[in-house]
N, CA and C atoms as an extended XYZ file, in Angstrom:
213
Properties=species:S:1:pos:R:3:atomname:S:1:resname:S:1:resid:I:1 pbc="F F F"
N        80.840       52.717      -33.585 N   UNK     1
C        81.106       52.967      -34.972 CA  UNK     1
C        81.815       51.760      -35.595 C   UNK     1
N        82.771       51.058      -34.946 N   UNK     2
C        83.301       50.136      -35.008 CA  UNK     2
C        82.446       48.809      -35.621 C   UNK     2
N        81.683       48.498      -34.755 N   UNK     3
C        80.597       47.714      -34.977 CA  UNK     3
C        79.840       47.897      -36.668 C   UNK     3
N        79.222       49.171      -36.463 N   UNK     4
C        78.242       49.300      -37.661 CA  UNK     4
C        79.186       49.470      -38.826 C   UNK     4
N        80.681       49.712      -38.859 N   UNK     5
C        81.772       49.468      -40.158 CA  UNK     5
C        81.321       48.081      -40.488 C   UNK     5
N        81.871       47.406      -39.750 N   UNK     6
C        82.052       45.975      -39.889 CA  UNK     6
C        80.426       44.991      -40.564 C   UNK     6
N        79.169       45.272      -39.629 N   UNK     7
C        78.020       45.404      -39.945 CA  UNK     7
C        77.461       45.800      -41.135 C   UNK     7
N        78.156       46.708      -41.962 N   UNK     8
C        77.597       47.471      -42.898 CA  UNK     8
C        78.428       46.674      -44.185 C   UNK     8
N        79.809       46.296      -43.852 N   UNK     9
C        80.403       45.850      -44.915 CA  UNK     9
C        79.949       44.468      -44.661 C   UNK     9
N        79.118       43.301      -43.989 N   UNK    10
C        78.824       42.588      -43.975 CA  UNK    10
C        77.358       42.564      -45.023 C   UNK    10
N        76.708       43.558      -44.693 N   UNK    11
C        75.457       43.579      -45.067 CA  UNK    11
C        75.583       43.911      -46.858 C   UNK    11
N        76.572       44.896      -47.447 N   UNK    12
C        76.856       44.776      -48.231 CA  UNK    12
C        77.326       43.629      -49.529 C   UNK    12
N        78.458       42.840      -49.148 N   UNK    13
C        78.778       41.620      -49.769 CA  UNK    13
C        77.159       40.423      -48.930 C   UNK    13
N        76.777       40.662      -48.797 N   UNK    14
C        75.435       39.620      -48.848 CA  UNK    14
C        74.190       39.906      -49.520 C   UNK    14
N        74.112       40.976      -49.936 N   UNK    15
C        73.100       41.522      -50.232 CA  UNK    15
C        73.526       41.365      -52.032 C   UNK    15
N        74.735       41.684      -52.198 N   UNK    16
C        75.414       41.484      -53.586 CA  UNK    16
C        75.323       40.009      -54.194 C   UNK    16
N        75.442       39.049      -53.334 N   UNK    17
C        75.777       37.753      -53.068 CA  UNK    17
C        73.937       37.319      -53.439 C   UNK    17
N        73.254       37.830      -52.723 N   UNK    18
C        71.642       37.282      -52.583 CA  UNK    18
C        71.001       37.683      -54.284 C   UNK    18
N        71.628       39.543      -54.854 N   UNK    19
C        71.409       39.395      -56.231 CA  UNK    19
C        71.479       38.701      -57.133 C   UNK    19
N        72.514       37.966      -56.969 N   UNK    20
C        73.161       37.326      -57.943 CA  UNK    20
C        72.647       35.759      -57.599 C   UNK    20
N        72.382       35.617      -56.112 N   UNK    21
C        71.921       33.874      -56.421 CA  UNK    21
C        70.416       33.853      -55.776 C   UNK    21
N        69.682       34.670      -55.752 N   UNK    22
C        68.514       34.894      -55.129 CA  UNK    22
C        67.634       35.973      -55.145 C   UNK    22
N        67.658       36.541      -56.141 N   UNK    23
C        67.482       38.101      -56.373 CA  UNK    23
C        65.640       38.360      -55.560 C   UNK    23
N        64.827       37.352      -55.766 N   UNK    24
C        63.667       37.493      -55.041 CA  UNK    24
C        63.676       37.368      -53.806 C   UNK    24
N        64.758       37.320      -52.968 N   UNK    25
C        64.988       37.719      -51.398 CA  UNK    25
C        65.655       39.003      -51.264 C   UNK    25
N        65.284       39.492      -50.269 N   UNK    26
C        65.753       40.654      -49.736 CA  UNK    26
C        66.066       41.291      -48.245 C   UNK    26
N        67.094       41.492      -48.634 N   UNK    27
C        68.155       41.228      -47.341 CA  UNK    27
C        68.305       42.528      -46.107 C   UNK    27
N        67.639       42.780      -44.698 N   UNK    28
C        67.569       43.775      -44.099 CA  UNK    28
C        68.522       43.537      -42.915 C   UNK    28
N        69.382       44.550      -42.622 N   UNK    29
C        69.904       44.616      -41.010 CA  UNK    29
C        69.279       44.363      -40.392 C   UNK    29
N        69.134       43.961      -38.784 N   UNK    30
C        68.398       43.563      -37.907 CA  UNK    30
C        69.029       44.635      -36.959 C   UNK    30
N        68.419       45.717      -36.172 N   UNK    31
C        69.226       45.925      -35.010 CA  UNK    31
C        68.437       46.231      -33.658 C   UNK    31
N        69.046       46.827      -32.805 N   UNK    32
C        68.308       46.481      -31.583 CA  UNK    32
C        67.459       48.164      -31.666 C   UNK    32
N        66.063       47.963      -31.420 N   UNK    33
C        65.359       49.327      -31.525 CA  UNK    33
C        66.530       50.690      -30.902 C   UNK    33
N        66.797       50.244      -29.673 N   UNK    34
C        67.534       51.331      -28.774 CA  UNK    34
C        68.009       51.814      -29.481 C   UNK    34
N        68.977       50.642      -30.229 N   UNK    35
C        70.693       51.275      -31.145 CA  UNK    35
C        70.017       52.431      -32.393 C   UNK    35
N        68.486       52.033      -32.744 N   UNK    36
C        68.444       52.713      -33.805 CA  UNK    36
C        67.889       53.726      -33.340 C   UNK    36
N        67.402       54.429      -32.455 N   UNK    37
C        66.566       55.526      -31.767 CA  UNK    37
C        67.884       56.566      -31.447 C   UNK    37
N        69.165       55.735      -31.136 N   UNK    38
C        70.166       56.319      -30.704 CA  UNK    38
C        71.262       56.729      -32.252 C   UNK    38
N        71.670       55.894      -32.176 N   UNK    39
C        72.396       56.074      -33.368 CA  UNK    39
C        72.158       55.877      -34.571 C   UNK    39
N        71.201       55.301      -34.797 N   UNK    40
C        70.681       55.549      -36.707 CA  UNK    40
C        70.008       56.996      -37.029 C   UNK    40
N        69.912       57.875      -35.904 N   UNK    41
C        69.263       58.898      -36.200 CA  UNK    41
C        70.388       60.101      -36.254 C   UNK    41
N        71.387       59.887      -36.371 N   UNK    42
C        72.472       60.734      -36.366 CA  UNK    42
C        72.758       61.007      -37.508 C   UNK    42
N        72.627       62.242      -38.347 N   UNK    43
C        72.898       62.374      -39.854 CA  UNK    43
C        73.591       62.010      -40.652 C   UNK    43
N        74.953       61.817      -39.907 N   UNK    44
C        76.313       61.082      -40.436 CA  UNK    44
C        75.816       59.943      -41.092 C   UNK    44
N        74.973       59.047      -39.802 N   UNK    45
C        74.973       57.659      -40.322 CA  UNK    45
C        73.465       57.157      -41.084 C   UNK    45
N        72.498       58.253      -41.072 N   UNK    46
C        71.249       58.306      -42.082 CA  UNK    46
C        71.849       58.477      -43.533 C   UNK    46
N        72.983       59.489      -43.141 N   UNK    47
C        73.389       59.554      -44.859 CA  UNK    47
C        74.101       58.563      -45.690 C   UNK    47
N        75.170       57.712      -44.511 N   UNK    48
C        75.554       56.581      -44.974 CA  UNK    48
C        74.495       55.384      -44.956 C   UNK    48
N        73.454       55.573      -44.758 N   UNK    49
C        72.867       54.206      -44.322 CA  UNK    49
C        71.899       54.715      -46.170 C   UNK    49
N        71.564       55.670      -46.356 N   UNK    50
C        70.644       56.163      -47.496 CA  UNK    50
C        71.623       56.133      -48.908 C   UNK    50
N        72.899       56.018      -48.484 N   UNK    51
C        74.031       56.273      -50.113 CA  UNK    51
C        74.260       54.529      -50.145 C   UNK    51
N        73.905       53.681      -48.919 N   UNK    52
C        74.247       51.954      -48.838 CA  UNK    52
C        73.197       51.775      -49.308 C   UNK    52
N        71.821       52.063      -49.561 N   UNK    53
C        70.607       51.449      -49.512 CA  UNK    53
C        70.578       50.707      -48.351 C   UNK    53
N        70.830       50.815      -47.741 N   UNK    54
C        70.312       49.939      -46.153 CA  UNK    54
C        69.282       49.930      -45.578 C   UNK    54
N        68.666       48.839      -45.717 N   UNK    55
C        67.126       48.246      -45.191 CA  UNK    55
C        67.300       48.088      -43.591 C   UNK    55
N        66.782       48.350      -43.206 N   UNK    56
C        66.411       47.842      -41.537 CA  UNK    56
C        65.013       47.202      -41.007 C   UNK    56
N        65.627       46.274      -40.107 N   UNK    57
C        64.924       45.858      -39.315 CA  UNK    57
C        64.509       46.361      -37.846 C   UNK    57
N        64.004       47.162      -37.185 N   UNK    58
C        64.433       47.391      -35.386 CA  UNK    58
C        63.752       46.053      -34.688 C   UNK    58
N        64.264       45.725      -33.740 N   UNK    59
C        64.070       44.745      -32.915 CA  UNK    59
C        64.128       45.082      -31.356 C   UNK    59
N        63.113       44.466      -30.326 N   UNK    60
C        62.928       45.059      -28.826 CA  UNK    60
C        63.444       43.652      -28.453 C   UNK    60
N        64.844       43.279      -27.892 N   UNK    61
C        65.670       42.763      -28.230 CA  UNK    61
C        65.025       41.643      -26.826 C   UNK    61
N        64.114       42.355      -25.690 N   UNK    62
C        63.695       41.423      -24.539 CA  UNK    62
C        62.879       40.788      -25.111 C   UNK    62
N        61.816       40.825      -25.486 N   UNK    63
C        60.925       39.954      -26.005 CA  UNK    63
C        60.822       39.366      -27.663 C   UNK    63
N        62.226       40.234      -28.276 N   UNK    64
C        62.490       39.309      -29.628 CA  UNK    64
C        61.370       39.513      -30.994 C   UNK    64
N        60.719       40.848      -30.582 N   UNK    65
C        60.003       41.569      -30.984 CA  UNK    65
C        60.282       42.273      -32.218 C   UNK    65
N        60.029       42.407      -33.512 N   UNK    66
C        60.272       42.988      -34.721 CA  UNK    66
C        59.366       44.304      -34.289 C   UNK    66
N        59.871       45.478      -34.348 N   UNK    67
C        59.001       46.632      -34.034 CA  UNK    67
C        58.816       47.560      -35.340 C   UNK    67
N        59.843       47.525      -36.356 N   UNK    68
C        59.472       48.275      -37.617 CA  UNK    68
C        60.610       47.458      -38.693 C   UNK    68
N        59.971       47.342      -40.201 N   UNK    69
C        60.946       47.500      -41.311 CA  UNK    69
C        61.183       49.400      -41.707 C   UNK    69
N        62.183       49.118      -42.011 N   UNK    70
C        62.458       50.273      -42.840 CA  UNK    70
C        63.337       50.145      -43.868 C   UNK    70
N        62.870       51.106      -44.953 N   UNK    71
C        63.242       50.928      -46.488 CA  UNK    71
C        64.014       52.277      -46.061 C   UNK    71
């Protein structure tokens, strides 16, 4: 939980930062598929991840593999 605080308030001030000096980029978390099979599917943090607008990336972290975006 620790992690995805810190993660989330990162992803936030950059994404604010990219509006304002880059607005035609768009800015997604990257995380490791596992983490999101495991813990992005936990309601707590679907609901915080859906009230952040938080974009994701999953990633199969051995072969460096992009496996899904998600809006």
């Amino acid at each position: 939980m620790y992690d995805f605080h810190g993660a989330l308030g990162q992803y936030i001030v950059y994404r604010n930062l990219i509006q304002l000096t880059a607005p035609e980029y768009t800015l997604y978390l990257g995380i490791d598929d596992a983490v999101y099979q495991d813990f992005f599917q936990r309601k707590s943090i679907q609901l915080i991840a859906k009230e952040n607008r938080l974009l994701l990336m999953t990633v199969e972290m051995k072969n460096e593999e992009i496996i899904q975006w998600i809006n």
